[in-house]
C-alpha positions in Angstrom: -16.6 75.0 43.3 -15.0 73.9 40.3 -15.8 70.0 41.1 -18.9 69.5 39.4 -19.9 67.1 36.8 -21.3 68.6 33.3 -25.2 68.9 33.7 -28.2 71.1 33.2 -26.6 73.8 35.8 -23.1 73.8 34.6 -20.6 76.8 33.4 -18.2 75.0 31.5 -14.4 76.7 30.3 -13.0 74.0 27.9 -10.4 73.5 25.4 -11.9 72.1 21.7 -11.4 71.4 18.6 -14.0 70.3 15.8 -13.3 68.5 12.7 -15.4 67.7 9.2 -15.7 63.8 7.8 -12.5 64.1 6.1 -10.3 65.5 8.9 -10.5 69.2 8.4 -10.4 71.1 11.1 -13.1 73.5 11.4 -12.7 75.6 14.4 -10.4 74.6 17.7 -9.3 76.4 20.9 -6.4 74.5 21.7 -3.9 77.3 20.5 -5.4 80.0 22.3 -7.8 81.1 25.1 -10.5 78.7 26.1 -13.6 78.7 25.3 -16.5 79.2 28.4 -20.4 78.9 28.0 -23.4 78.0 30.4 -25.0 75.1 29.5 -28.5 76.1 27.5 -26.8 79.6 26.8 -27.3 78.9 23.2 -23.6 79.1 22.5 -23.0 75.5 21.8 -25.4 73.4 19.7 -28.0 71.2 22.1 -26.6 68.0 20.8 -22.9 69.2 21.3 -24.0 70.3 25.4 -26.0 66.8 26.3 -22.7 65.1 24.7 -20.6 66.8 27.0 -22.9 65.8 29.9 -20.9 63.9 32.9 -17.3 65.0 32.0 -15.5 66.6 34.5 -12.3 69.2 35.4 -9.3 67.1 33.7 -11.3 64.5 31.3 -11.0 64.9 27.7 -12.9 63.1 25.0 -13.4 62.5 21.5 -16.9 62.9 20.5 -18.5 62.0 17.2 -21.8 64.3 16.5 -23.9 63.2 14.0 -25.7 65.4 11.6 -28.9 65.3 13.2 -27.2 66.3 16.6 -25.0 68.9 14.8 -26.0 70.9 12.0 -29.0 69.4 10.4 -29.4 66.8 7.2 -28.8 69.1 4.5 -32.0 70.1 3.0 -32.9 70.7 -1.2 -35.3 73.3 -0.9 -32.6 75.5 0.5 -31.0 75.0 -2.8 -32.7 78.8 -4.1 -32.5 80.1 -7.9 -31.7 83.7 -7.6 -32.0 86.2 -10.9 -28.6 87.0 -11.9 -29.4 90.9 -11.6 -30.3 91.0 -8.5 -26.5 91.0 -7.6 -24.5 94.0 -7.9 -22.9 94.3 -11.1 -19.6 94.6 -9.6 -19.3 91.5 -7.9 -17.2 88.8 -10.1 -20.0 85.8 -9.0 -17.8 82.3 -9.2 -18.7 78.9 -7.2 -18.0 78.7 -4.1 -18.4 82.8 -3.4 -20.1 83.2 0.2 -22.7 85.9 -0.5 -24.4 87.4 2.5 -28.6 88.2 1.5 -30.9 90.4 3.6 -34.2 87.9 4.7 -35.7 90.7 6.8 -34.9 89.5 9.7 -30.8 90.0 9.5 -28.4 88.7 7.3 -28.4 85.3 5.6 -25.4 84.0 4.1 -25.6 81.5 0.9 -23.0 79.6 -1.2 -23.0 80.2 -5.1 -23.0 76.5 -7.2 -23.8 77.5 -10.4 -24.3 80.6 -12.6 -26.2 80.6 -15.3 -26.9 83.4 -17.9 -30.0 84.7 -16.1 -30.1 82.6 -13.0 -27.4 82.0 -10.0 -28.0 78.8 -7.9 -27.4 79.7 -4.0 -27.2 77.5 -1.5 -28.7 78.4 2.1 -27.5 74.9 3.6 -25.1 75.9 6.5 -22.0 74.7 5.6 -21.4 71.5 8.1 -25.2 70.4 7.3 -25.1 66.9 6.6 -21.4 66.4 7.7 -20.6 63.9 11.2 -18.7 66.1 13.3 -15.3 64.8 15.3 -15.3 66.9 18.3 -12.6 66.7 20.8 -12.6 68.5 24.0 -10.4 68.8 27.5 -12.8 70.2 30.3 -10.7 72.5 32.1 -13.5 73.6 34.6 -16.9 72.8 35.6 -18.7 75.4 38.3 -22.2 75.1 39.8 -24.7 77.8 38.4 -28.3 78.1 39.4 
């Protein structure tokens, strides 16, 4: 039964597209396949889900997310000093370089700011902290899952 209305027990195959502040589009499915997920599956955020909550088959809506509902405030103390040799001597560090640490538990990627002679500055932020999110989406189906 592909009827339903978005709740706790849903399936969901949509169409979406996500966008930062200033218009850049950050991920979207409109080009391509769908995207499907069960609602509390973990694949969307909670705050992206309980925004999608009463759409149906056939509506489509422009969402805004708010940091707090998306990817968190970003946070200072996830700002980290790093010693400079603790890099591989063949990686050219710039700004802006995505570097990928090991925290034990899998990877954790950080953002270099700044390099200094013996310190780097890395930041653990996830990239869309702190940004309100523009999320559009078509529902193409909802079906009933217990």
């Amino acid at each position: 039964m592909s009827n339903g209305v978005i709740g706790e027990h849903s399936r969901v195959t949509l169409h979406f597209s996500l966008k930062m502040d200033d218009g850049t589009e950050v991920d979207s499915t409109f080009k391509g396949d769908p995207a499907s997920f069960s609602v509390g599956d973990g694949s969307l955020l909670p705050g992206f889900e309980k925004a999608l909550f009463g759409l149906k088959a056939g509506d489509e809506a422009e969402i805004e997310i708010p940091p707090e509902l998306g990817f968190g405030q970003r946070n200072p103390s996830n700002m980290q000093k790093v010693r400079r040799d603790s890099f591989s001597p063949d990686i050219e560090l710039e700004p802006g370089l995505v570097v990928s640490f090991d925290n034990g538990g899998g990877e954790l990627p950080g953002v270099i700011r700044e390099i200094e002679d013996d310190q780097v500055t890395v930041d653990f932020n996830h990239p869309l902290a702190g940004q309100t999110l523009s999320f559009h989406v078509k529902i193409i189906a909802v079906d009933s899952i217990q």
